[in-house]
N, C-alpha and C positions, 0 to 999 in steps of 0.2 A: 778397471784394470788396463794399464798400459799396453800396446802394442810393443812387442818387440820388434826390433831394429834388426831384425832378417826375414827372410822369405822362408817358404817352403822349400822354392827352388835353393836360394843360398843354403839351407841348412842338408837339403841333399848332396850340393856341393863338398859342403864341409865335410860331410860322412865319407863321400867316394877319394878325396884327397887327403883329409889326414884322423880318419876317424873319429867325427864327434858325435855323442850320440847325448845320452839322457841330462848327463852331468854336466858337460862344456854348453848343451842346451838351456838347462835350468839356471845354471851362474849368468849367461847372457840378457836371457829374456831378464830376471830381477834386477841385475847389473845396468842393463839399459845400454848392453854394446852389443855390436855383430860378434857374430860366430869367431871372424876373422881377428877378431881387439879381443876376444877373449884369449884366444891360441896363445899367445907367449905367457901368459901368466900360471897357465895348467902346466907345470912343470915335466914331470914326465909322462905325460898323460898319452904321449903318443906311442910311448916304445907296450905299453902297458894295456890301451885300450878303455881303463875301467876307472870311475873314480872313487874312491875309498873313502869314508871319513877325512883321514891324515889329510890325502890329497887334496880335500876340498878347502880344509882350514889352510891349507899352504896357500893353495891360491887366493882364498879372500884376504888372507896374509896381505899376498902380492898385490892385491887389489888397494889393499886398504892402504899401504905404504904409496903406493901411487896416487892416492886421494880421491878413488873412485866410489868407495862407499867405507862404513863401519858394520864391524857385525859385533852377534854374540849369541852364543848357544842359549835356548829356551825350553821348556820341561816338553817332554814326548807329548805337546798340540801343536794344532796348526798356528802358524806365528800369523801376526798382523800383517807382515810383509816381510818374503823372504824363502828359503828355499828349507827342503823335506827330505830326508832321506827315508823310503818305503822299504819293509822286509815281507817280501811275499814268502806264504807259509805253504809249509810243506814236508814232509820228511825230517829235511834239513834243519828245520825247528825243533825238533824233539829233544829232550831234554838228552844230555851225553853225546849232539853231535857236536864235533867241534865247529869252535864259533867262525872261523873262515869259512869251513861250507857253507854258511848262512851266506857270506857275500857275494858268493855268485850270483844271488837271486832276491837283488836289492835294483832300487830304481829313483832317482832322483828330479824331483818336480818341484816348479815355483807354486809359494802360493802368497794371496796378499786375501784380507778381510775388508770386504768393502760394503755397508751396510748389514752389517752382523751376518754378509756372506762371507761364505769362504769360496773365493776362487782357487783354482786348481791350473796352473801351467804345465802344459805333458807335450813335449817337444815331440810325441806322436798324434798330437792332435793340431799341428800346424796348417792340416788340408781346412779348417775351419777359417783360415783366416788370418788366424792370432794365435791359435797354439791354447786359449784359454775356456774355459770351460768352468760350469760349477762344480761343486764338489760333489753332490747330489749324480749329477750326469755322467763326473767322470766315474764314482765310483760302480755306478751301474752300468756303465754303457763301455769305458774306456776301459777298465780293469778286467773287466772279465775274457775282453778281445785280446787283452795284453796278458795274461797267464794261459789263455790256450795256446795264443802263436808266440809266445818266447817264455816258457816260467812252464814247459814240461816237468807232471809228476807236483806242480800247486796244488795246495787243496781250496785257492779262491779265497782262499784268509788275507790280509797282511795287516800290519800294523807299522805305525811311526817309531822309527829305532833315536831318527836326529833330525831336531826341528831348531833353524836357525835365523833369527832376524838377521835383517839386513836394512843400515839405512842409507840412505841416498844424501847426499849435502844437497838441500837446497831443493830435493825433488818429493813431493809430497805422495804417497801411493795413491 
């Protein structure tokens, strides 16, 4: 699994200047750009905070039109290479709530398969080094730290809502 091309330190940066956090993280690290060559292509990403589905396909839109990579949507698993969108479960799952309360308490992470592993990208896990992690570790060790200190009222559940490849021209994962 690739190193992305930002720091911890950069990526703190990015957070206290124009807010980026899971999603401007996760497009990056798979994308193979800084934080900073991500930013114009997240369309409204700053007046907003958050990234949506829509928002994300916009930008790998913008990505792809630029020649930076190709995607496409793949059935709820972890793709070979390429980013996740997580639905941490809770309440908000229950059947009759509406589907937007569900987005509040979604989280977006790269992942690539490298030797019938699955890696796990969590732009909370960048104190490691790399941000990358197995899937095994992250979901035991990373998840459960990440629904107590942000995913108030989780029951520890979540599940893949949108699993999307992403290819690189030229770049092998």
């Amino acid at each position: 699994m690739k190193r992305p091309r930002f720091t911890l330190a950069d990526a703190q940066y990015a957070f206290d200047t124009w807010g980026a956090n899971c999603g401007p993280g996760a497009i990056a690290a798979i994308a193979m750009l800084t934080l900073d060559e991500v930013r114009p292509y997240m369309g409204d990403f700053e007046s907003k905070r958050y990234t949506n589905p829509t928002l994300m396909f916009e930008t790998l839109d913008r990505l792809h039109a630029a020649g930076v990579c190709k995607w496409h949507g793949a059935e709820r698993h972890w793709p070979i290479y390429g980013l996740v969108r997580i639905q941490w479960e809770g309440p908000w799952t229950r059947p009759g709530v509406p589907m937007r309360a569900r987005y509040r308490h979604t989280h977006w992470v790269g992942a690539a398969i490298v030797k019938r592993e699955i890696g796990v990208f969590d732009i909370n896990c960048m104190n490691n080094g790399s941000g990358w992690s197995t899937l095994q570790n992250w979901s035991s060790i990373v998840v459960p730290w990440l629904i107590n200190e942000c995913v108030p009222g989780g029951d520890g559940n979540w599940h893949i809502t949108h699993a999307i490849e992403v290819d690189l021209p030229g770049v092998a994962a």
